[in-house]
Every structure is written in structure tokens, then in C-alpha cells.
C-alpha positions as CSV (number, residue, x, y, z in Angstrom):
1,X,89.6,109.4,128.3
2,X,92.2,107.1,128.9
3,X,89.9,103.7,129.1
4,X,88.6,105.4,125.7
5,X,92.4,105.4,124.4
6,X,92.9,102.0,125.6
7,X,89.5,100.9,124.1
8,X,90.9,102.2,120.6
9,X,93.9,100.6,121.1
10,X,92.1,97.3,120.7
11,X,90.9,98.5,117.7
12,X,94.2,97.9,116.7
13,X,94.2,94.1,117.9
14,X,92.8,91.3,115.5
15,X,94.0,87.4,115.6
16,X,90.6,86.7,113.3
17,X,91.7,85.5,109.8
18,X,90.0,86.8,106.3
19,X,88.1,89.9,105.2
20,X,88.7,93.1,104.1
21,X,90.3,95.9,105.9
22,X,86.1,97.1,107.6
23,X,85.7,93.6,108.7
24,X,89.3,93.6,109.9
25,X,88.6,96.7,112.2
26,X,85.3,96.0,113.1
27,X,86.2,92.5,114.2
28,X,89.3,93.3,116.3
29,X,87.3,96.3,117.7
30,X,84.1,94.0,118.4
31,X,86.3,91.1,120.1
32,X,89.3,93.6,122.1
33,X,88.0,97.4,122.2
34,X,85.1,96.2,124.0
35,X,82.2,98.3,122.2
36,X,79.0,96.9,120.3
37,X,79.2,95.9,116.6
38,X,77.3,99.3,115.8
39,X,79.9,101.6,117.1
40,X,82.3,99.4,115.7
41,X,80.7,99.9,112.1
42,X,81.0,103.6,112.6
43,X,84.2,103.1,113.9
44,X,85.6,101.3,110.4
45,X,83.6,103.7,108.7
46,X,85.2,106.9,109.8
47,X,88.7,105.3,109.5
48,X,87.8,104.8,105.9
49,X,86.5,108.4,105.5
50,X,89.0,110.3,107.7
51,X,92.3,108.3,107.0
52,X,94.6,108.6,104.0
53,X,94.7,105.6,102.2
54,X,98.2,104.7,103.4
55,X,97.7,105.3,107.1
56,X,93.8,102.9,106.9
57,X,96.1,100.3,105.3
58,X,98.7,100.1,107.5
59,X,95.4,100.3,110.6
60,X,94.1,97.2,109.0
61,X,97.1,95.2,108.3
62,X,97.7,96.0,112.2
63,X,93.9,95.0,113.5
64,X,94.5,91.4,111.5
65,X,97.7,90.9,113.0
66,X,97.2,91.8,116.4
67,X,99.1,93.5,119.6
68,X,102.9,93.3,118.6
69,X,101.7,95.1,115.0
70,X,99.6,97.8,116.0
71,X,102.6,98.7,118.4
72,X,105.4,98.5,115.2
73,X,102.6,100.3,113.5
74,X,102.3,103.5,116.1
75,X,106.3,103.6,116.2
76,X,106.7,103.6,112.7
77,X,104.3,106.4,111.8
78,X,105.5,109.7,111.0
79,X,104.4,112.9,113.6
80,X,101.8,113.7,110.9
81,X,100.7,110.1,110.7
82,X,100.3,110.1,114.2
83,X,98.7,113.2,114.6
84,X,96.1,111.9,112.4
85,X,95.7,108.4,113.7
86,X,95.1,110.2,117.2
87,X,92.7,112.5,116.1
88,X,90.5,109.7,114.0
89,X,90.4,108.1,117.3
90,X,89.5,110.8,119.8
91,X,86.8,112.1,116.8
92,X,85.5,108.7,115.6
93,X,85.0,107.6,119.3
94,X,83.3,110.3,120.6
95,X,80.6,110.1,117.6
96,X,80.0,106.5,117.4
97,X,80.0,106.4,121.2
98,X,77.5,109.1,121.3
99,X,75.6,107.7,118.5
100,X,74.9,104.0,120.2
């Protein structure tokens, strides 16, 4: 569980310029998080279906801008927000894991 954490962390990481917000996540999660570009779709995918608008945002502007970003990201969500993020990732990445 924790390399799985740790694998969604680098979800978070992205120094690749351009795109939208799913080619921003699947990127940083291709090049850091260590999983295949399929899971990585799925990945994006649920985070657009599962996240408030706000919360994928603010997960997108994080994976373009890399480590220092998704960490001001995490302390500046709410307890709801990060309720939420952390349950996206333990869901999403069990599915698309098990899925590929």
C-alpha cells in the first residue's frame, strides 16, 4: 500500500510543459508514478469523474508544476478535500491497476 501511495504521489509530479489537465496527469503519472500509459489513462479518467471540479483543477495545476506544488497542494486542502483526494487515489488505483 505504501509504494501504491507513493506511486500516486507521482501522479502529482509533472515538469512537461502544454496540455490539458488529462494529459497533465497522465504524463506526470507515466514519467514519475511509474505505471503504464493505460492505467494512467484510467487514472486521469477517474480523477475527472470522481473529483469536484475545484479539487481536479488544483490536481492538474500540481502534476504540471511538479514536487514542491503537489506538496503546497495537499497542505492547502481542506479535511474534506483531502478526504476525497485520498480516497480517488486508493479507488482509482486499485481499478486501473487491476484493470492492466
Amino acid at each position: 500500500m505504501k509504494k501504491f501511495v507513493l506511486a500516486s504521489a507521482g501522479l502529482l509530479v509533472l515538469a512537461a510543459c502544454g496540455g490539458g489537465n488529462h494529459e497533465a496527469i497522465v504524463d506526470s503519472c507515466v514519467e514519475d508514478g511509474g505505471m503504464n500509459k493505460e492505467a494512467c489513462e484510467c487514472m486521469a479518467d477517474a480523477a475527472k469523474e470522481n473529483l469536484d471540479s475545484d479539487l481536479y483543477n488544483k490536481f492538474a495545476k500540481a502534476a504540471r508544476e511538479g514536487d514542491s506544488a503537489a506538496e503546497d497542494m495537499m497542505n492547502d486542502l481542506s479535511p474534506e478535500q483531502q478526504g476525497q483526494f485520498v480516497s480517488f487515489v486508493m479507488q482509482a488505483g486499485l481499478s486501473c491497476s487491476a484493470n492492466q
